[in-house]
C-alpha positions as YAML, in Angstrom:
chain: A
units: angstrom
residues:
- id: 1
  name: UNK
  ca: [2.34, 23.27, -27.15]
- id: 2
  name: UNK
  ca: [3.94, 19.78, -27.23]
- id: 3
  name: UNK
  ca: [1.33, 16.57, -27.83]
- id: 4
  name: UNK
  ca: [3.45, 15.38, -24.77]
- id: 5
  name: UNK
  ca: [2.64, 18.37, -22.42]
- id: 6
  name: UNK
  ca: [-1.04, 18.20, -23.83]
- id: 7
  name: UNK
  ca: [-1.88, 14.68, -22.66]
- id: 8
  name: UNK
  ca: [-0.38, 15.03, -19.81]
- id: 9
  name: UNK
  ca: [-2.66, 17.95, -18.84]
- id: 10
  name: UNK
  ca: [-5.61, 16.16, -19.87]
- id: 11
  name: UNK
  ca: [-4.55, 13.04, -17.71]
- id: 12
  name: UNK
  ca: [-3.71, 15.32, -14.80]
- id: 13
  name: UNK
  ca: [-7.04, 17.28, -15.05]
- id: 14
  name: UNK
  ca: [-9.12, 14.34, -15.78]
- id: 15
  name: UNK
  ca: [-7.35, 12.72, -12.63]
- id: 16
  name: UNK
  ca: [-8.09, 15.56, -10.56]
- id: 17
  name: UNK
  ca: [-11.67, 16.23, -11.82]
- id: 18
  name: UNK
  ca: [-12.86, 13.00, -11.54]
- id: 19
  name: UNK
  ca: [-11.04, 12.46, -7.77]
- id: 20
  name: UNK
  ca: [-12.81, 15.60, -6.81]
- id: 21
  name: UNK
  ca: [-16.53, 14.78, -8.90]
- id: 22
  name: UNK
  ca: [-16.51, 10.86, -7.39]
- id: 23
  name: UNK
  ca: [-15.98, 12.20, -3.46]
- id: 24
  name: UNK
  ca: [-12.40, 11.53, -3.40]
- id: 25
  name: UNK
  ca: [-11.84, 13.35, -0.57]
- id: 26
  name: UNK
  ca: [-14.63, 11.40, 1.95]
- id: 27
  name: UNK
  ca: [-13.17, 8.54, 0.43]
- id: 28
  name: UNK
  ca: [-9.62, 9.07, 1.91]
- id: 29
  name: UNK
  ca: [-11.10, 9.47, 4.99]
- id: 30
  name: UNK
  ca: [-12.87, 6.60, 4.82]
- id: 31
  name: UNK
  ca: [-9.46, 4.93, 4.04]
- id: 32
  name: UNK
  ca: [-7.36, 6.34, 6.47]
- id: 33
  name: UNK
  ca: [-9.99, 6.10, 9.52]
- id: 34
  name: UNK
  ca: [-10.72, 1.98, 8.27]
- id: 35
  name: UNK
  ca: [-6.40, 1.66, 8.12]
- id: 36
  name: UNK
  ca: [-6.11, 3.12, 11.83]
- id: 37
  name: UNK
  ca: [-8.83, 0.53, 13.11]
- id: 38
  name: UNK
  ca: [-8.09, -2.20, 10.73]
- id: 39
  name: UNK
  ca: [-4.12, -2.21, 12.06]
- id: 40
  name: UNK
  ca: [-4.81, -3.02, 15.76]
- id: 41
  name: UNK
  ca: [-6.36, -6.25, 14.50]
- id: 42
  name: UNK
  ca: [-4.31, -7.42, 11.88]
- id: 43
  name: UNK
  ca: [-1.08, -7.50, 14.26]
- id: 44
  name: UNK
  ca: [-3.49, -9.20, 16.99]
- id: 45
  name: UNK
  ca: [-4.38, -11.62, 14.71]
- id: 46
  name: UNK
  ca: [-1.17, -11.81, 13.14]
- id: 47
  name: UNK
  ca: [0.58, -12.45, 16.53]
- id: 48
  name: UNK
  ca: [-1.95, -15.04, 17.15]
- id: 49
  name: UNK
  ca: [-1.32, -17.13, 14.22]
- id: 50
  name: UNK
  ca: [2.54, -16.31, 14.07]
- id: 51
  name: UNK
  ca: [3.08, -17.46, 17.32]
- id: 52
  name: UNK
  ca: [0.84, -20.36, 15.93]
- id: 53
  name: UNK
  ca: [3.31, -20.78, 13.35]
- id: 54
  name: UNK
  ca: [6.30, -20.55, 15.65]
- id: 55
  name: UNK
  ca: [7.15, -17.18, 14.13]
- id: 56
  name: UNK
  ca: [7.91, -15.66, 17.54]
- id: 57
  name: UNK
  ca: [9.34, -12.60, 16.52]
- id: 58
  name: UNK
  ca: [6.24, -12.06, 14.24]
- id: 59
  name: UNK
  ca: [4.74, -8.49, 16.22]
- id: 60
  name: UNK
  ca: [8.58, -6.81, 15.75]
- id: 61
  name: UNK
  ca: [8.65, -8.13, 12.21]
- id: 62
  name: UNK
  ca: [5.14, -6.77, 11.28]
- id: 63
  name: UNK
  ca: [5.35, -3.22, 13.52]
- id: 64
  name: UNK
  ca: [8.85, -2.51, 11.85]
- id: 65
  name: UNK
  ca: [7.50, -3.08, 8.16]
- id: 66
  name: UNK
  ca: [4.54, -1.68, 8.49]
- id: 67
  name: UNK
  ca: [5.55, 1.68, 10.37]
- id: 68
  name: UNK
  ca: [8.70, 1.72, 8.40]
- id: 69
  name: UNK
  ca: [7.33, 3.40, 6.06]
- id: 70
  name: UNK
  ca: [5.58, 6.42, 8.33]
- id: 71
  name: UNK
  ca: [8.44, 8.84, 9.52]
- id: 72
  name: UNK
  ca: [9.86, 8.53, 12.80]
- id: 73
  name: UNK
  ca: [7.59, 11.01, 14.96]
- id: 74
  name: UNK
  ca: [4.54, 9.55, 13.91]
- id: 75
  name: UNK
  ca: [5.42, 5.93, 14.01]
- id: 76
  name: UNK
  ca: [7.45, 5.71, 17.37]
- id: 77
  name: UNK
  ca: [5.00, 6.29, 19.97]
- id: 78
  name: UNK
  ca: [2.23, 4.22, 18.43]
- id: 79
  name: UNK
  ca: [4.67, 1.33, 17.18]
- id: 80
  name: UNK
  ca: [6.03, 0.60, 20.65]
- id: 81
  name: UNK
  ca: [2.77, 0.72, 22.49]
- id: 82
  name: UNK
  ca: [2.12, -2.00, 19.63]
- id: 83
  name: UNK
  ca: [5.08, -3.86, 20.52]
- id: 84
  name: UNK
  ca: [4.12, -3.45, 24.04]
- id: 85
  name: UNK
  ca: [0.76, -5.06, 23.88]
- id: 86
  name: UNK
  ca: [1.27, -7.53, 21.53]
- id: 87
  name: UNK
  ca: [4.07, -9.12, 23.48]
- id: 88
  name: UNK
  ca: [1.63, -10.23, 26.39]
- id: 89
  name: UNK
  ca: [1.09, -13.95, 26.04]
- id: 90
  name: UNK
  ca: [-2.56, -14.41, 25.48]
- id: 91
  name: UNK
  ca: [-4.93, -17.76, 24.68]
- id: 92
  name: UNK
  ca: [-5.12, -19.81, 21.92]
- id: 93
  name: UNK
  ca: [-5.61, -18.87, 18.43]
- id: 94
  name: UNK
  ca: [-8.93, -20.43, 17.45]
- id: 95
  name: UNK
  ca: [-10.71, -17.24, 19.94]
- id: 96
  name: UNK
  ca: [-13.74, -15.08, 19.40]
- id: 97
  name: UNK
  ca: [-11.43, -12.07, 19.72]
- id: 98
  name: UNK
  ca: [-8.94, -13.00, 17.33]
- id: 99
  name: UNK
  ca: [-11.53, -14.61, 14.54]
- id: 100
  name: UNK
  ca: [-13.28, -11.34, 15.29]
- id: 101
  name: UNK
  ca: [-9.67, -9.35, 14.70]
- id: 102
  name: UNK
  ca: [-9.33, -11.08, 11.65]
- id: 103
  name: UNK
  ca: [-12.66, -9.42, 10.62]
- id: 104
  name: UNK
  ca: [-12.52, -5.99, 11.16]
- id: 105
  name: UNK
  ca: [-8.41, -6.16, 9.62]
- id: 106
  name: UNK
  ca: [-10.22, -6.97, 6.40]
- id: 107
  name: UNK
  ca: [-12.37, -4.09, 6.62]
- id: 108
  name: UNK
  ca: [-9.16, -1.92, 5.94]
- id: 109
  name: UNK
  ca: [-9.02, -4.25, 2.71]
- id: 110
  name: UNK
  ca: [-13.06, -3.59, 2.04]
- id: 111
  name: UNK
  ca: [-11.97, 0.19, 2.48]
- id: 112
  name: UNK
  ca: [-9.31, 0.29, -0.39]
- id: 113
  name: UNK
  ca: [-11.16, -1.57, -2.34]
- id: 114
  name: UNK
  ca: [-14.14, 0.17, -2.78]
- id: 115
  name: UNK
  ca: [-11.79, 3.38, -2.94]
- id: 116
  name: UNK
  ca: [-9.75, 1.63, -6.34]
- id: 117
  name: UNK
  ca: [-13.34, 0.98, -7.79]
- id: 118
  name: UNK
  ca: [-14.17, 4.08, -7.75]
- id: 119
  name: UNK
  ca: [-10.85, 5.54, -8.67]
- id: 120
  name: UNK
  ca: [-10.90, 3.24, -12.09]
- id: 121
  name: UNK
  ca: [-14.46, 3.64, -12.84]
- id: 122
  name: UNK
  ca: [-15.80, 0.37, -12.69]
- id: 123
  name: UNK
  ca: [-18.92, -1.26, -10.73]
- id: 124
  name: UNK
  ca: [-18.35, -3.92, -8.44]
- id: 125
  name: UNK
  ca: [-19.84, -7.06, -10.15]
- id: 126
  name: UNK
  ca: [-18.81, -9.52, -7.23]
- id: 127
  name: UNK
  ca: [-21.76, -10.95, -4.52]
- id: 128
  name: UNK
  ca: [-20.49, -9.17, -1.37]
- id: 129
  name: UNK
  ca: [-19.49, -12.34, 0.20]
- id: 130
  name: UNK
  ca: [-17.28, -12.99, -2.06]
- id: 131
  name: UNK
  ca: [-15.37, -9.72, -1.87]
- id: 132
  name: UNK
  ca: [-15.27, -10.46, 2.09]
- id: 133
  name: UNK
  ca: [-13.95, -13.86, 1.62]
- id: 134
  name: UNK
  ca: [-11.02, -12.15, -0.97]
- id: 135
  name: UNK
  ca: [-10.68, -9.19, 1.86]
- id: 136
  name: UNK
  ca: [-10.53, -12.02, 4.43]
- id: 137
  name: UNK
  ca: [-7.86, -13.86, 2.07]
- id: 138
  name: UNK
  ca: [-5.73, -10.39, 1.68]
- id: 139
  name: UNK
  ca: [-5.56, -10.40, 5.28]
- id: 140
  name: UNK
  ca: [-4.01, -14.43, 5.77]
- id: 141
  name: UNK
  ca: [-1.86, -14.10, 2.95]
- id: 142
  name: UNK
  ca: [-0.36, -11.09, 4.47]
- id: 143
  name: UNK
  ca: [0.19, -12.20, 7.81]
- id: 144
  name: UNK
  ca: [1.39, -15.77, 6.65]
- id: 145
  name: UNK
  ca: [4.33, -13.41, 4.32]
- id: 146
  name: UNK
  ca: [5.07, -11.32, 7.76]
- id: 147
  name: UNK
  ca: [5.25, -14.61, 9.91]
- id: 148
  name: UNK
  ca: [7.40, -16.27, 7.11]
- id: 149
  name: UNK
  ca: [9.62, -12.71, 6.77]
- id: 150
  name: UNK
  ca: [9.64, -13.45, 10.90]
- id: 151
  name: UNK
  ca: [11.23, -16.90, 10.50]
- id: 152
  name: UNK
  ca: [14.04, -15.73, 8.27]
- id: 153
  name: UNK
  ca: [14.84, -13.16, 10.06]
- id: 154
  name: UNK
  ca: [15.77, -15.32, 13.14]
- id: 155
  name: UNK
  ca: [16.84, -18.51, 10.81]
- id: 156
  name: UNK
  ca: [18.75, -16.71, 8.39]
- id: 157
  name: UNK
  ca: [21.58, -14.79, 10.43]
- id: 158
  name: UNK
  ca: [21.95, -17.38, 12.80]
- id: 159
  name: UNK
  ca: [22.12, -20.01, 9.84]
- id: 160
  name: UNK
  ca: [25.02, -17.41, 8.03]
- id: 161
  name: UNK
  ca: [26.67, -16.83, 11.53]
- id: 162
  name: UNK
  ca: [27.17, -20.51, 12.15]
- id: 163
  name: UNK
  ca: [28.46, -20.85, 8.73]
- id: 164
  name: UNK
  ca: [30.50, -17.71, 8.77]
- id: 165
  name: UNK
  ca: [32.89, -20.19, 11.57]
- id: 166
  name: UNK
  ca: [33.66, -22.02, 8.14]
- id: 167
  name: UNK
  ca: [33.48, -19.40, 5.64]
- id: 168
  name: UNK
  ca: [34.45, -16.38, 6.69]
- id: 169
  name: UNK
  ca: [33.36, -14.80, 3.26]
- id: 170
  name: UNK
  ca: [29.67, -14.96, 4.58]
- id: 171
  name: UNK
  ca: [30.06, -12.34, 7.07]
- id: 172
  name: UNK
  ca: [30.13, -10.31, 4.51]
- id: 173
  name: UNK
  ca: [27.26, -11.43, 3.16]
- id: 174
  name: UNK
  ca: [25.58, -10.68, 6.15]
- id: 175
  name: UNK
  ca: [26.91, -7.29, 6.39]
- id: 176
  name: UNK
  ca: [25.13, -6.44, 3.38]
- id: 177
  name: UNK
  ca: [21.55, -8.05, 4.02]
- id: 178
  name: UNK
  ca: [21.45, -6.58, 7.83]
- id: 179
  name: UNK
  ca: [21.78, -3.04, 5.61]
- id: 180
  name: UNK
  ca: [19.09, -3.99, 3.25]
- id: 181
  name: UNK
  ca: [16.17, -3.53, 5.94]
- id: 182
  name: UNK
  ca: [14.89, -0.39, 4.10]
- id: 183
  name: UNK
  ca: [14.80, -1.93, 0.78]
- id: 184
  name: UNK
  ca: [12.98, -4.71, 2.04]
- id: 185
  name: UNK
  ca: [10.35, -2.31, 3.07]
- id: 186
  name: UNK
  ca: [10.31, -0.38, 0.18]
- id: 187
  name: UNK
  ca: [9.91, -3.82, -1.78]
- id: 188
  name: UNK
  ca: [7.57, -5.16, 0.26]
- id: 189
  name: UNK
  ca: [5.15, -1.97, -0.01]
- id: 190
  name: UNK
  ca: [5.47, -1.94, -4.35]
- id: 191
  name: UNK
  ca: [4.86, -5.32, -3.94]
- id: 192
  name: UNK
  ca: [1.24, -4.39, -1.65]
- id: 193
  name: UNK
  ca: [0.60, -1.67, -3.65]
- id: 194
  name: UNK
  ca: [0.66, -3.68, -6.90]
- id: 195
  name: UNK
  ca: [-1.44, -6.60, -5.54]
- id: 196
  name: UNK
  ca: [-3.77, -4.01, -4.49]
- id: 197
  name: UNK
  ca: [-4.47, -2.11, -7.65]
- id: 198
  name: UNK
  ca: [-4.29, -5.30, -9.86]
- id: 199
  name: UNK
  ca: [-6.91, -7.70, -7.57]
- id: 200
  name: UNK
  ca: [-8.84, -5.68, -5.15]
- id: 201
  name: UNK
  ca: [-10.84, -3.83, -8.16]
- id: 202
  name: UNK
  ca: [-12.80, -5.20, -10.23]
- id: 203
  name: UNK
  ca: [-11.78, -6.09, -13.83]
- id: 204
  name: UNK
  ca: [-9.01, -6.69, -15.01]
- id: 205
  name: UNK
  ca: [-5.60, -5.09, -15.50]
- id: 206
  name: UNK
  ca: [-1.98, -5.18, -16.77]
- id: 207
  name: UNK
  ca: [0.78, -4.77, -14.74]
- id: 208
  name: UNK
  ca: [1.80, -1.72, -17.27]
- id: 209
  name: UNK
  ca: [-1.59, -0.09, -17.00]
- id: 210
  name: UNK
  ca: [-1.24, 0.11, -12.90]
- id: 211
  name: UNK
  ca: [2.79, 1.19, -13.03]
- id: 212
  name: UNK
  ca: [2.56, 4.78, -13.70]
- id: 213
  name: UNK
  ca: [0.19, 5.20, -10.52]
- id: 214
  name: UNK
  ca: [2.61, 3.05, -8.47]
- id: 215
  name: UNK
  ca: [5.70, 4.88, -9.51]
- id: 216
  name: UNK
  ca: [3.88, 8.36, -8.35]
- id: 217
  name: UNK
  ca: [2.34, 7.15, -5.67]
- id: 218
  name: UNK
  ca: [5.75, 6.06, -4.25]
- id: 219
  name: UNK
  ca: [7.59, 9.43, -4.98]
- id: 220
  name: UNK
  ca: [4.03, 11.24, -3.81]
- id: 221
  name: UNK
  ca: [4.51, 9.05, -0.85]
- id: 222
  name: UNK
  ca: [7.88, 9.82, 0.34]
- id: 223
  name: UNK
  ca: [7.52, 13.79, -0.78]
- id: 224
  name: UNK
  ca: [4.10, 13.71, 2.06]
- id: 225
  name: UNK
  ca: [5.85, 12.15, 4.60]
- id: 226
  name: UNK
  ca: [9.11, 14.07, 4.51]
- id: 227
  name: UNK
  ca: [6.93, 17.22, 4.13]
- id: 228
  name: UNK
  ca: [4.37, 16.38, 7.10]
- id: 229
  name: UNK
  ca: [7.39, 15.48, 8.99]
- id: 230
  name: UNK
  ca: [8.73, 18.81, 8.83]
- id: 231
  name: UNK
  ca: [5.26, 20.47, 9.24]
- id: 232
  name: UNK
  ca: [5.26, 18.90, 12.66]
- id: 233
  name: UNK
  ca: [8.54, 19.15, 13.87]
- id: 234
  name: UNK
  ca: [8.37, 23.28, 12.56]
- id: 235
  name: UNK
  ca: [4.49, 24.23, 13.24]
- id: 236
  name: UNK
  ca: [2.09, 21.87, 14.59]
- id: 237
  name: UNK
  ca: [1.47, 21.14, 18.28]
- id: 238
  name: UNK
  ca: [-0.86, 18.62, 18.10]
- id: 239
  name: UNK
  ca: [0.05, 17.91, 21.86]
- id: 240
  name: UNK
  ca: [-1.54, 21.06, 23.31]
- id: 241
  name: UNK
  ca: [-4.76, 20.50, 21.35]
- id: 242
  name: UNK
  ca: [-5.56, 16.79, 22.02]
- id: 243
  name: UNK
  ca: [-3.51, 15.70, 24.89]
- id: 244
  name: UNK
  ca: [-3.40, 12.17, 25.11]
- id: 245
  name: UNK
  ca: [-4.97, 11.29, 21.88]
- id: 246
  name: UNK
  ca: [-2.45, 13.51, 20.14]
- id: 247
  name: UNK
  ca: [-0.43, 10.49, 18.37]
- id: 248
  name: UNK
  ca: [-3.66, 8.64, 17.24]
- id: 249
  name: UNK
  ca: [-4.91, 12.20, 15.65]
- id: 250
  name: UNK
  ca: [-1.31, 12.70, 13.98]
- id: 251
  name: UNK
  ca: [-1.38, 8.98, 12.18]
- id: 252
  name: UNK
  ca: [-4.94, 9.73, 10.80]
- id: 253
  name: UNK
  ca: [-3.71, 12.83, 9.56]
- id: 254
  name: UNK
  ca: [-0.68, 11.27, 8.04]
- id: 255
  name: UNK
  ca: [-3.24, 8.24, 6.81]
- id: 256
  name: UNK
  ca: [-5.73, 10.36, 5.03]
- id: 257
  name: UNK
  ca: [-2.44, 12.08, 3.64]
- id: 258
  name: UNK
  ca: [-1.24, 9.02, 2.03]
- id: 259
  name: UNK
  ca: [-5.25, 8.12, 1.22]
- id: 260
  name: UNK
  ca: [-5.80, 11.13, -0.77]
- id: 261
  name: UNK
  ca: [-2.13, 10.06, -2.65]
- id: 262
  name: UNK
  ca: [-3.10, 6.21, -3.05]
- id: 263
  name: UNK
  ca: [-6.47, 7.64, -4.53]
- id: 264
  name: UNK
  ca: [-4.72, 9.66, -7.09]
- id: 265
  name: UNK
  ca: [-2.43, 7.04, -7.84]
- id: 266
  name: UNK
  ca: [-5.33, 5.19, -9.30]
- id: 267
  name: UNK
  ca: [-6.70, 8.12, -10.87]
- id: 268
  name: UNK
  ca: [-4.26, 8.68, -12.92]
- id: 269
  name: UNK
  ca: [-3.98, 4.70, -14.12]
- id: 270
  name: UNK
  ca: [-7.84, 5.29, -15.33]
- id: 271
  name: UNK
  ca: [-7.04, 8.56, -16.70]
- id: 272
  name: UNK
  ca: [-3.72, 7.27, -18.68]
- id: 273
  name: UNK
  ca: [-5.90, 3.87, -20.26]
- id: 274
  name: UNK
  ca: [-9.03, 6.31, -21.09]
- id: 275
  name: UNK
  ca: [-6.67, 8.35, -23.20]
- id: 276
  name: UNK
  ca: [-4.97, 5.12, -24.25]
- id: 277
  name: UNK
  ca: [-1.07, 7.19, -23.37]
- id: 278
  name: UNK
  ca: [0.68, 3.28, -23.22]
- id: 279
  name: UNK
  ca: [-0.29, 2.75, -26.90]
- id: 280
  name: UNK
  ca: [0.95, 6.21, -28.49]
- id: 281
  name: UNK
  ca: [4.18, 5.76, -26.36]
- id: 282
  name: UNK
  ca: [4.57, 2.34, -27.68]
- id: 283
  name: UNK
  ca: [3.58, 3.76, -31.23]
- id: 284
  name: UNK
  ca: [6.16, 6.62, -30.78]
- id: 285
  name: UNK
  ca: [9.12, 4.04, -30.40]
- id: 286
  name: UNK
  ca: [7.92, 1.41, -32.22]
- id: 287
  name: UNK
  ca: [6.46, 3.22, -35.42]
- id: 288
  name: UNK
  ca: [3.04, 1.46, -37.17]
- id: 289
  name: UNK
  ca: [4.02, -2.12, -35.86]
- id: 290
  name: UNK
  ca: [1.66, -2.11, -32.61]
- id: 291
  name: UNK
  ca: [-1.40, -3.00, -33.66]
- id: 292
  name: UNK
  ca: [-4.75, -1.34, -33.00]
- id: 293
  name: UNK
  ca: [-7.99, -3.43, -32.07]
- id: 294
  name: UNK
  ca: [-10.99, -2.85, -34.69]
- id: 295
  name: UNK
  ca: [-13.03, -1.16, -32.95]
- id: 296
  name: UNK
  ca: [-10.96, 1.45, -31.32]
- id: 297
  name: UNK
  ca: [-9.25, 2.58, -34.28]
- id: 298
  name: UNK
  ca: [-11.78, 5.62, -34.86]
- id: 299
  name: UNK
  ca: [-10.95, 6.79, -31.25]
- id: 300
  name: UNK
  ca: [-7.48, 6.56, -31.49]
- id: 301
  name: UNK
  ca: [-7.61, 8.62, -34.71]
- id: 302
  name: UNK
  ca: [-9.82, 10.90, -33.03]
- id: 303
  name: UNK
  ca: [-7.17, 11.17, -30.15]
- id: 304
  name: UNK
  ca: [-4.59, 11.62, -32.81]
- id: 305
  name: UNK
  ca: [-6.26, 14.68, -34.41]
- id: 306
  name: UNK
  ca: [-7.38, 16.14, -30.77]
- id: 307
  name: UNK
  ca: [-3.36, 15.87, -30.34]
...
């Protein structure tokens, strides 16, 4: 059998075995029930502080990236029910409520983070405070890039349209950006998704050693949706057996789904550095150049031999 085919069956079973060994499965329930609860409050908050910021258009902005990337008969009937209820004027945004929204948003943040520390094998070294202050930070940082998004979207086209009078050439332009909208989402979750797995955990990472993860949990992502999709538009009538409740049920479904996937994702970053696979690709390309720190070198010729 190939050393190629080899490792990756040890990465994929050590993956696997240690998702299922370390509760993997309660703990993408945990992540897609603290999601569902933790979205309500970010976009209340977020509206709150957008509107705050004189990003108006902040609750459209926010509902379209963030449902963007759940397929249509999921997102629909919960996203404009968002829209609906986050367009009613409401008080200031120093409140109880919202402060209190801001909270239990970073829950969602608590949730994936104890999830990646599990998933990478490392102990959380922080005081809790502190990782509720960083949650709380997650949660400002990302409204303040929605609300900013917001902005530009209004700004931008009416900047390029006014300018477009003068040079026609940047109608054009505009053509092209207004058909970007699903690349921005698609950059806008790898960006979230590499934030995630190289600050929420503890200790520290390369960008290369939380890639491969990504890269699957992208294509894992799109395969689930597209399949659960299907599921429901072929099989399921989740209508008949919860009634009213049917589309909440369906998104933590669809959320546990993509839990048990963003899980994995991580798994296999912990299983690919514990076999050290970055440093005997780089060795296959670059020969006996990359060098080898002291004290692993009896490992790695340990992993050579096992190979």
């Amino acid at each position: 059998m190939p050393a190629f085919i080899r490792i990756a069956w040890k990465v994929v079973f050590d993956a696997v075995w240690h998702f299922s060994e370390d509760d993997g499965w309660a703990m993408a329930s945990h992540v897609a029930l603290s999601t569902l609860l933790a979205i309500f409050p970010f976009l209340i908050f977020g509206t709150a502080l957008g509107s705050f910021l004189g990003a108006d258009q902040f609750a459209t902005t926010a509902v379209h990236f963030i449902f963007d990337t759940w397929p249509e008969s999921i997102a629909k009937p919960i996203s404009d029910e968002v829209v609906r209820v986050l367009t009613i004027p409401r008080g200031g945004l120093l409140t109880v409520s919202v402060l209190a929204a801001a909270y239990f948003a970073s829950n969602g943040v608590e949730a994936l983070r104890v999830s990646l520390n599990r998933a990478y094998r490392v102990a959380e070294s922080r005081p809790w405070y502190k990782t509720r202050v960083a949650s709380l930070g997650f949660v400002l940082a990302g409204v303040l890039v929605l609300a900013i998004v917001s902005i530009l979207l209004v700004a931008v086209p009416l900047g390029v349209r006014y300018a477009g009078t003068y040079l026609p050439w940047f109608n054009t332009i505009l053509a092209t950006l207004d058909s970007w909208s699903l690349a921005g989402v698609f950059i806008m979750l790898t960006t979230g998704l590499i934030v995630s797995h190289l600050w929420l955990p503890d200790g520290h990472r390369k960008i290369l050693d939380v890639l491969p993860g990504i890269i699957l949990t992208l294509i894992a992502w799109s395969i689930g949706a597209y399949v659960f999709a299907s599921y429901l538009a072929t099989f399921a009538n989740y209508v008949s057996t919860y009634a009213g409740l049917a589309s909440i049920m369906i998104a933590l479904v669809f959320l546990y789904i993509v839990g048990v996937i963003f899980i994995l994702g991580a798994e296999i970053n912990a299983a690919i550095m514990k076999y050290k696979v970055k440093r005997m690709v780089l060795r296959s390309f670059m020969g006996p150049r990359v060098s080898e720190p002291a004290e692993t070198q009896p490992a790695e010729t340990q992993e050579e031999k096992i190979l």
